[in-house]
C-alpha positions as CSV (number, residue, x, y, z in Angstrom):
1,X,0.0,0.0,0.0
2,X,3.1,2.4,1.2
3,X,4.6,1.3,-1.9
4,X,2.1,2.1,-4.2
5,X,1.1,5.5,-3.0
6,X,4.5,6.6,-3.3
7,X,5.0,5.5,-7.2
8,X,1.6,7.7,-7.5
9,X,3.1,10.6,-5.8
10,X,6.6,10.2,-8.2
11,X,4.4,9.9,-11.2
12,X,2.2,13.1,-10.1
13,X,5.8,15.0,-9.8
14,X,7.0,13.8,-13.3
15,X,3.9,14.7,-14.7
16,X,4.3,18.5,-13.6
17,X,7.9,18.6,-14.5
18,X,6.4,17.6,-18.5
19,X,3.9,19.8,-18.0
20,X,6.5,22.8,-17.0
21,X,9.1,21.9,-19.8
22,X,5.8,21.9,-22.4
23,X,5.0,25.7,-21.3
24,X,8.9,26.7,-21.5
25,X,9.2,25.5,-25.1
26,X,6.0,27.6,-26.2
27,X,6.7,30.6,-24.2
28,X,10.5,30.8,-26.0
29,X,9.3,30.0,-29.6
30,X,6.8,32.9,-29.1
31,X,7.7,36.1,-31.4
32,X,9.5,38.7,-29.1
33,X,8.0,41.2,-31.6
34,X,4.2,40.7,-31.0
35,X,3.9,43.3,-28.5
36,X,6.2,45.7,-30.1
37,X,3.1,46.5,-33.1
38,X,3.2,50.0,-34.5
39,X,0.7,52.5,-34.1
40,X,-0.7,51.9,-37.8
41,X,-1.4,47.7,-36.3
42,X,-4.9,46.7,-36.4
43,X,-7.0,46.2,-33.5
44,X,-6.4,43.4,-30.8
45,X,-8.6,40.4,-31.6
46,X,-10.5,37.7,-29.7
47,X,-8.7,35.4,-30.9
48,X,-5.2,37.5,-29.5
49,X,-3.9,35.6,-26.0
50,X,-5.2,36.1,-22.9
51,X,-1.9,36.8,-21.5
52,X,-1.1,39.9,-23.8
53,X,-4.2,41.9,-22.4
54,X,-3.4,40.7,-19.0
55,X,0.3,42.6,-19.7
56,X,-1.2,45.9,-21.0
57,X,-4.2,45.8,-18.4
58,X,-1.1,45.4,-15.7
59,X,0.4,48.6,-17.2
60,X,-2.4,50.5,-16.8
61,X,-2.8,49.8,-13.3
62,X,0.6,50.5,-12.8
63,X,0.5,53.8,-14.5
64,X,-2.3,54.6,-12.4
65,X,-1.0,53.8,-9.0
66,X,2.2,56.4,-9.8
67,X,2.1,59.4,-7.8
68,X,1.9,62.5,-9.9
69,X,5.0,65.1,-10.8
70,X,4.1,68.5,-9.6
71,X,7.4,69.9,-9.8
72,X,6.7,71.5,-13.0
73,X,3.5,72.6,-11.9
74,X,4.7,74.4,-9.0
75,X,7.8,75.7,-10.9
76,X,5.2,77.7,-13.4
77,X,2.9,78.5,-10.7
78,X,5.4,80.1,-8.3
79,X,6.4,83.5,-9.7
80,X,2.8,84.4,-9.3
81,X,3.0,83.7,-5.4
82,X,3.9,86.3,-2.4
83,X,4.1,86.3,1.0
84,X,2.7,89.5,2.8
85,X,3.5,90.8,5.9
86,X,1.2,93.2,7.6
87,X,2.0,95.2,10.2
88,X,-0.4,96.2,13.1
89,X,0.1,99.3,16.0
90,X,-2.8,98.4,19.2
91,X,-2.9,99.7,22.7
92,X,-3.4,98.1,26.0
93,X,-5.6,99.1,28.5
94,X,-2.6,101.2,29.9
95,X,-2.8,103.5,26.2
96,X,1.0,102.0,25.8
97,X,1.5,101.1,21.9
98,X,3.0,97.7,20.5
99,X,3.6,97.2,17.2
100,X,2.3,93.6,15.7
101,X,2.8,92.0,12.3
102,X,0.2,89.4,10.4
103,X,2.1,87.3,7.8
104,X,0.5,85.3,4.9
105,X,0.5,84.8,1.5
106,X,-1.0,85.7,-1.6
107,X,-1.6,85.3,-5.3
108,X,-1.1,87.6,-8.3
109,X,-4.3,86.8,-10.3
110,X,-3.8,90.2,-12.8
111,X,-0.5,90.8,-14.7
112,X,-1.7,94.5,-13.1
113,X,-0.4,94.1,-9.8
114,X,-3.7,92.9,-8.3
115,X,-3.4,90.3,-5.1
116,X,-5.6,88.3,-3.6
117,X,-5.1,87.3,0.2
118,X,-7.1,86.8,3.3
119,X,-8.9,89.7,4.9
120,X,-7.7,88.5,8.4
121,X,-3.9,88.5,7.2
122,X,-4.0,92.2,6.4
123,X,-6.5,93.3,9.0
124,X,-6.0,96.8,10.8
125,X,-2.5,96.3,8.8
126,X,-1.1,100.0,8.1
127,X,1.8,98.8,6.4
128,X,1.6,96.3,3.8
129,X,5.1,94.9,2.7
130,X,4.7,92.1,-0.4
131,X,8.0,90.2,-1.1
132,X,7.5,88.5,-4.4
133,X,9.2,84.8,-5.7
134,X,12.8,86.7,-6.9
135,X,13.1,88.4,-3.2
136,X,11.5,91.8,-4.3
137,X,10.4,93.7,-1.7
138,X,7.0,96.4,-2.5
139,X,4.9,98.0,-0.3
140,X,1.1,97.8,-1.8
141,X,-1.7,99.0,-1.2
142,X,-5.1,98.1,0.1
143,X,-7.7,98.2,-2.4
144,X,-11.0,96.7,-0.7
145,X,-11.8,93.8,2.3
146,X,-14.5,91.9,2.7
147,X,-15.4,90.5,6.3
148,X,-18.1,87.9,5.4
149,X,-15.4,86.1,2.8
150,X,-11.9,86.6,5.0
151,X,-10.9,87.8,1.0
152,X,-9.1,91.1,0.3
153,X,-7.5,92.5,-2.5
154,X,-3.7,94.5,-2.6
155,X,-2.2,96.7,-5.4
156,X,1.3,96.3,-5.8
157,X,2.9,99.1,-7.7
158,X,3.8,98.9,-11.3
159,X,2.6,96.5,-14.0
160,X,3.8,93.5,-15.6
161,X,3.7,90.9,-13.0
162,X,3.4,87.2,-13.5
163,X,-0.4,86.3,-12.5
164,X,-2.6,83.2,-11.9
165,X,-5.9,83.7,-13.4
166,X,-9.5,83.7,-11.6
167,X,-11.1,81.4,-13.6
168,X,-14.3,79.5,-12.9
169,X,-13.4,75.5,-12.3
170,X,-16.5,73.6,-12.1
171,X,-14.9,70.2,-12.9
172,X,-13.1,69.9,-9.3
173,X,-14.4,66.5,-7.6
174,X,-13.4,65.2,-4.2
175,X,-10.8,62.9,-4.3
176,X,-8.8,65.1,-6.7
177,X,-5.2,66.0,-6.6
178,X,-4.3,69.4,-5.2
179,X,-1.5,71.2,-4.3
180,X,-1.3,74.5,-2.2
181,X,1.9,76.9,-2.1
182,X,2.1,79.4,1.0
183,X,4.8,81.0,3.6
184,X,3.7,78.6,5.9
185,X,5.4,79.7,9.4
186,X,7.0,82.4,7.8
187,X,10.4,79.7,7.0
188,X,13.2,81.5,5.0
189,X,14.6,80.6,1.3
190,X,11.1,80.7,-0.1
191,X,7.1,79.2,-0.1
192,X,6.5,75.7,0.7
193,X,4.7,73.5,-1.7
194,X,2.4,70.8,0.2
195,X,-0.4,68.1,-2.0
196,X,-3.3,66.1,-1.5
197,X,-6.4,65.6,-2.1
198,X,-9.7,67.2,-2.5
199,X,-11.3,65.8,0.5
200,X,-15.0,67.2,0.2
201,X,-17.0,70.2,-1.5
202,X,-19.6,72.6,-0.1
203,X,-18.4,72.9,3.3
204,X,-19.2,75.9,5.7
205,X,-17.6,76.2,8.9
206,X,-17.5,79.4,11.7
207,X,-14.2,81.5,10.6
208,X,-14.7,84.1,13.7
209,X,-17.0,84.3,16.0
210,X,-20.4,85.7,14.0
211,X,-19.2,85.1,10.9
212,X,-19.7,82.0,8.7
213,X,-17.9,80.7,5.6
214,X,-19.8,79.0,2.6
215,X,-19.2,76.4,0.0
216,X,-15.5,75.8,1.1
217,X,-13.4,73.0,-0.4
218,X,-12.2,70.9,2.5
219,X,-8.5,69.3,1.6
220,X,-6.0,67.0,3.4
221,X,-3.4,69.1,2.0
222,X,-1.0,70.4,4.8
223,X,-1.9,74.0,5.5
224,X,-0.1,76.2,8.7
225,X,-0.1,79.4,9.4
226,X,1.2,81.7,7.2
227,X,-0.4,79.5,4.6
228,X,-3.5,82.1,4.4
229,X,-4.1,83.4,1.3
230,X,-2.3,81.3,-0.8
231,X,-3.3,79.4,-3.9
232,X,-4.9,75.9,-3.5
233,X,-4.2,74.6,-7.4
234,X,-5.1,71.3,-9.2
235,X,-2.5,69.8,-10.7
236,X,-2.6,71.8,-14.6
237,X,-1.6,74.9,-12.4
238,X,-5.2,76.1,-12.5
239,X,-6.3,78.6,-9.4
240,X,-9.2,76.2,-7.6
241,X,-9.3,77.8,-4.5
242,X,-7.7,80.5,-1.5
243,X,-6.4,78.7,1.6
244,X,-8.2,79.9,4.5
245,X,-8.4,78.4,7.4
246,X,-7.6,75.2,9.0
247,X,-9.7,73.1,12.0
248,X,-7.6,72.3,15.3
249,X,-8.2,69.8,17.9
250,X,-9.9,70.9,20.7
251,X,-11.8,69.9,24.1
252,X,-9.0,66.8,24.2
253,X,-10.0,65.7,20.8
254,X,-6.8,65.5,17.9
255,X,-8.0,66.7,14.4
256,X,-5.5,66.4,11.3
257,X,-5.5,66.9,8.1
258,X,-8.5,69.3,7.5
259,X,-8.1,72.8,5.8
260,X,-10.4,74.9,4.1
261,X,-10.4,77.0,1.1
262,X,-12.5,79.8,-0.6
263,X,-13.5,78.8,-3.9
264,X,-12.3,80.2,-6.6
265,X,-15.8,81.3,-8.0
266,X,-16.8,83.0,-4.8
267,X,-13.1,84.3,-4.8
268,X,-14.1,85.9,-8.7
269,X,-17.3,87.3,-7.3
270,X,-15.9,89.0,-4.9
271,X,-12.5,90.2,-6.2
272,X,-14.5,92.1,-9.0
273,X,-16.4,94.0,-6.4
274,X,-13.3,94.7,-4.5
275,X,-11.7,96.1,-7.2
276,X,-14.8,97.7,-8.7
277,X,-16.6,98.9,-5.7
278,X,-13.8,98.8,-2.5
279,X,-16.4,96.8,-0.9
280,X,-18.9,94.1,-1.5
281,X,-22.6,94.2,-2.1
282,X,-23.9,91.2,-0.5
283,X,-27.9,91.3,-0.4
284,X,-29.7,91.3,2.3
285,X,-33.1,91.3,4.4
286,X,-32.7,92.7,7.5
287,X,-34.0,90.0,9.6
288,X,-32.6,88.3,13.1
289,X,-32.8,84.4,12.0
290,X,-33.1,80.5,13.6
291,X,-33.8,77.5,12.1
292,X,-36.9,75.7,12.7
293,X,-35.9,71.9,13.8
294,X,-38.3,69.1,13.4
295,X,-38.4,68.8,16.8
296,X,-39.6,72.2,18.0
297,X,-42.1,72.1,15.2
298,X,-43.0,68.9,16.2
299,X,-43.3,70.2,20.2
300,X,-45.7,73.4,19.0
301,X,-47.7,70.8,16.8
302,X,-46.9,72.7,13.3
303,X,-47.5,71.1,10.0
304,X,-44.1,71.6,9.0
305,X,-40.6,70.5,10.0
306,X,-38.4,72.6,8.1
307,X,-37.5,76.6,7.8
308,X,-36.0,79.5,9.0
309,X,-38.3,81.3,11.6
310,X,-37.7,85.1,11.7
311,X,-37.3,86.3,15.1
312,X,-36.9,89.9,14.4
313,X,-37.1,92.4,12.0
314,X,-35.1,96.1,11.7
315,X,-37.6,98.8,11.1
316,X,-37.9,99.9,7.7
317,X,-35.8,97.4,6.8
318,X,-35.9,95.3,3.2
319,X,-38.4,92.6,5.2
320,X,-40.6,95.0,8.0
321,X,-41.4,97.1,4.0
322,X,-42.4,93.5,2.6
323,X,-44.8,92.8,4.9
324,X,-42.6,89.7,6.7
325,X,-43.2,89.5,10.4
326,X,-41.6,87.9,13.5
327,X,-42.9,84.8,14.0
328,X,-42.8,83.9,10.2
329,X,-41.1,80.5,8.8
330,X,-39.4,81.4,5.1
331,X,-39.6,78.0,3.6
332,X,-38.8,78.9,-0.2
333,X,-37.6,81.9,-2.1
334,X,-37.5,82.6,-5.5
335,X,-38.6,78.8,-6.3
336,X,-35.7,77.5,-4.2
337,X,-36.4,75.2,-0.5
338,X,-35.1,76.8,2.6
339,X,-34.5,74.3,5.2
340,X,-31.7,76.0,7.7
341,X,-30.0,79.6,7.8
342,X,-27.3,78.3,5.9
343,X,-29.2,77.6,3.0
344,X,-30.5,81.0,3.3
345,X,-27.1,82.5,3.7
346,X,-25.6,80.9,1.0
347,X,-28.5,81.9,-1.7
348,X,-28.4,85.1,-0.3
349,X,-24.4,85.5,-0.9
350,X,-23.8,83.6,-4.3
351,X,-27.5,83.4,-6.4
352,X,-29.2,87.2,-5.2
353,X,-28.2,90.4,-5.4
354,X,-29.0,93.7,-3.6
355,X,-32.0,95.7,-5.2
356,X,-32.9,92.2,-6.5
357,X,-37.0,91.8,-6.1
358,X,-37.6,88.2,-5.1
359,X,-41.0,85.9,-4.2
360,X,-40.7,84.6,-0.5
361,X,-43.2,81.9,1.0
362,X,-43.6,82.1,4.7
363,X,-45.7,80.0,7.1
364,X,-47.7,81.9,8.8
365,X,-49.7,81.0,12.4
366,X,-52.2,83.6,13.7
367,X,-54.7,83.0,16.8
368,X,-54.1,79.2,16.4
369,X,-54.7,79.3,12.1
370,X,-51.9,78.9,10.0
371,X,-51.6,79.9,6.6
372,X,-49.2,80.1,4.0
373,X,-48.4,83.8,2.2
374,X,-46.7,84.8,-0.5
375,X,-44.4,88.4,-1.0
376,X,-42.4,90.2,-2.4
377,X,-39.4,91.8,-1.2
378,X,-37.2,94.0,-2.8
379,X,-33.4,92.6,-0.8
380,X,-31.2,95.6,0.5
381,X,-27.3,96.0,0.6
382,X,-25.7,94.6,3.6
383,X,-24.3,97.6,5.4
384,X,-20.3,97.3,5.9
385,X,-18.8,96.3,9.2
């Protein structure tokens, strides 16, 4: 029995040492060539071996899982990056002055001499010193801020400067690869060049305390401070986004890896008006808001779950003249759903404009009957802070 199972076991072992010598022969009297076929070759067939598409698939993956090159990217882009130093004079309570400085960065986006940076970087800054890619040191000029954005715009002196264009980019996606160039920390011998990823679109987040920042792309891309103001780019060298601001751990908790940048649209929307205006028109009602959770409207037993109750109105303002009361819940303006104050902020900062007349449906509960109304306000200008 011993005997026999091992002649089975030698003839299983002789059998794979044929088979191996078989696939050796056809694998060396294959043509070396066949992969090698000109561009003019016809079309792979079915009848072509499975092995060859296995190869090219095997390339593509490859090719795929390489990292990309942005050192020529960043090379091109550079000249059109600055870091900005601002400096600040404040008082203490004792009247004794210090002197301060704010350092970011910014971006060239008109061959003009126009920057773009963040408002908080130049902020009560009555000295503004630019020092561009070559070491060139200019003082410029504030042309216009803008609060509600944390975007501002400088005017260096001169023309003929290198630029990065503000150009819409609706093709970014999360999960694409971005790269953002900034003094970060203020290091000598030049800007620092960091990359990742698109990591989500439409964010909002709290910048200061009041103030709240909309449609923000959120990236893994290393930002610090000094970062501010600089140029978030995809990997063509197109201007995608302003680096703004970047969420720290707090309360215990360690948070990495999440930064937040304008967008470059409401960075175009707003630079024009800068440069246009000095300021920017943002429309607006004139209204204290809250948003209506389902679970309050659910305690006071109303028919609805969502909407943005309207706990005060200025006197005279665009709403008190349009006939919109406290108490109201503005559920849709202009055909468009409100569901929080967000959504209601953001329409009111990217899709209206002041002296814009729009339709607003609010829900409406008097002596215990509820009704829906439509009006029609004509929105204000914000008034500047």
């Amino acid at each position: 029995m011993i005997e026999t199972l091992r002649q089975a076991i030698k003839m299983r072992y002789l059998l794979a040492v044929v088979m191996f010598a078989i696939l050796v022969a056809v694998a060396c009297s294959s043509d070396p060539t066949a992969t090698a076929e000109p561009a003019t070759a016809e079309p792979a067939t079915s009848e072509q071996p499975a092995s060859q598409s296995s190869t090219e698939g095997g390339s593509e993956t490859v090719a795929m899982l390489q990292l990309p090159n942005i050192a020529d990217t960043v090379e091109r882009v550079r000249p059109a990056v600055v870091s900005i130093v601002a400096r600040t004079v404040s008082r203490d309570r004792f009247g004794r002055q210090s002197t301060g400085f704010g350092r970011g960065t910014g971006v060239i986006f008109d061959e003009s001499g126009l920057v773009l940076t963040n408002n908080h970087v130049i902020e009560g800054g009555l000295k503004i010193t630019v020092t561009q890619d070559d070491g060139t040191q200019v003082e410029a000029e504030i042309i216009g801020a803008d609060l509600l954005s944390d975007l501002a715009v400088l005017r260096l002196p001169g023309d003929g400067y290198p630029s990065l264009p503000l150009r819409e980019n609706g093709s970014l996606r999360a999960g694409d690869w971005v790269i953002a160039i900034g003094n970060a920390l203020a290091l000598p011998g030049g800007p620092t060049v960091t990359v990742g990823v698109v990591s989500a679109l439409g964010r909002s987040i709290e910048s200061t305390p009041g103030v709240t920042l909309y449609d923000l792309i959120q990236t893994d891309t290393s930002i610090n401070p000094g970062n501010s103001g600089g140029p978030l780019i995809d990997l063509g060298g197109n201007l995608v986004g302003i680096n703004t601001v970047v969420l720290r751990g707090s309360s215990g908790v360690s948070v990495e890896g999440i930064g937040f940048a304008v967008d470059v649209e409401t960075a175009q929307q707003v630079a024009l008006q800068l440069v246009e205006l000095g300021h920017v028109r943002w429309a607006w009602m004139g209204v204290f808001l809250a948003d209506l959770s389902p679970e309050v409207a659910a305690k006071v037993g109303l028919p609805i779950r969502e909407g943005v109750i309207i706990q005060n109105t200025l006197v005279d303002g665009p709403s008190d003249r349009a006939g919109i009361h406290p108490g109201d819940i503005v559920v849709k303006i202009d055909g468009h759903d409100i569901a929080t104050v967000s959504d209601l902020t953001r329409l009111l900062k990217q899709e209206f404009k002041a002296g814009q007349e729009v339709e607003v449906e609010v829900f409406r509960v008097v002596d215990g009957q509820s009704s829906t109304k439509m009006l029609v306000l004509k929105l204000g200008e914000r008034p500047q802070q």
